[in-house]
N, C-alpha and C positions, 0 to 999 in steps of 0.2 A: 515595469519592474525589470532588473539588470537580472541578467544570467546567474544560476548560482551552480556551482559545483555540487557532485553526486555527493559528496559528503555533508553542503551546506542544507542541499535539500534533504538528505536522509533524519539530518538527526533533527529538522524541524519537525517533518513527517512522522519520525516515533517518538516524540516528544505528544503530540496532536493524540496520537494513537497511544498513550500509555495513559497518558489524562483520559481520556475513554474510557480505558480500559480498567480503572480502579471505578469508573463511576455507571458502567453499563450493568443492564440486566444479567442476570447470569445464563440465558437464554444467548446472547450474545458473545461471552467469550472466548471459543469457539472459533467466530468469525476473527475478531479482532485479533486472536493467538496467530491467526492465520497467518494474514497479511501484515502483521508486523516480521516475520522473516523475510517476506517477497519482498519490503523495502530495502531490507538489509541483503538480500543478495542482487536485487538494481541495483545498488548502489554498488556493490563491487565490481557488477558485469559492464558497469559505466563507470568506474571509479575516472576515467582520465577525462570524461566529457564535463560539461558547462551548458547549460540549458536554461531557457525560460520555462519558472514554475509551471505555466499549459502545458512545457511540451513534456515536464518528466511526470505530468498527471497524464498524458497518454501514454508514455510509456510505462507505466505502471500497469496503467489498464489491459495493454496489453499483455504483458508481462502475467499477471492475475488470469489473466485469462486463459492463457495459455495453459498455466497451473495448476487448476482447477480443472483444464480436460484431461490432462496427465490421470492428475489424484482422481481424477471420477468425483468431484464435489458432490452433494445432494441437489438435486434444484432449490430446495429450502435456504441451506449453506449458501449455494452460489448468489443467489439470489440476494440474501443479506449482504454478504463479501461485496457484492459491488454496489448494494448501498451504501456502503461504508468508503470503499474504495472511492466512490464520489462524494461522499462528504469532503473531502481532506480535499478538493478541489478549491 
């Protein structure tokens, strides 16, 4: 697959993630509220780069991650956020 821009990628991403999000448990959205701004701020923090889809799904993950030791996630929270965060893989 070609490279896509942080924008190309973003709005697939919360596209993927808003469909979720009208159709997940309510137990979930939480998670999903989450990590739908972490895309939106990769995406600004990379707004000028061009990646292949693997490598802006590590960098998300990392990104996520990092975020969650900031905010003190619950391990519960964390734990779903990055099943989710790999779904979108």
């Amino acid at each position: 697959m070609s490279d896509l821009s942080a924008t190309q990628w973003s709005e697939t991403v919360l596209q993927t993630l808003r469909q979720f999000e009208l159709q997940c448990p309510d137990d979930d959205l939480f998670c999903v509220g989450y990590v739908i701004p972490q895309v939106e701020l990769l995406e600004m923090n990379r707004h000028d780069q061009s990646a292949k889809p693997e490598q802006w799904q590590v960098w998300l993950t990392e990104f996520v991650e990092g975020c969650m030791a900031v905010d003190q996630v619950s391990d519960q929270d964390a734990t779903r956020i990055r099943q989710i965060v790999a779904s979108l893989a």
